[in-house]
C-alpha positions, 0 to 999 in steps of 0.5 A, a space after each residue: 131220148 133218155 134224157 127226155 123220158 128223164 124229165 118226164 119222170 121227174 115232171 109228172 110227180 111235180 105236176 101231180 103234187 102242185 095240182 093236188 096242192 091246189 086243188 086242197 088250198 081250192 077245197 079249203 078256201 071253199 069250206 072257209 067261206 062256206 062256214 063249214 
């Protein structure tokens, strides 16, 4: 069970770090096409 909530806690700032990660590439690429 201790191993388990170990790798929750180290999956969730992963998890958290890719997503913001794409979602800034996702913003990025939107202004680029938009010309902003």
């Amino acid at each position: 069970m201790g191993k388990l909530l170990f790798l929750i806690f180290l999956l969730v700032p992963m998890v958290e770090i890719g997503i913001f990660i794409v979602v800034g590439q996702a913003i990025g690429l939107w202004l680029t096409l938009g010309g902003v």
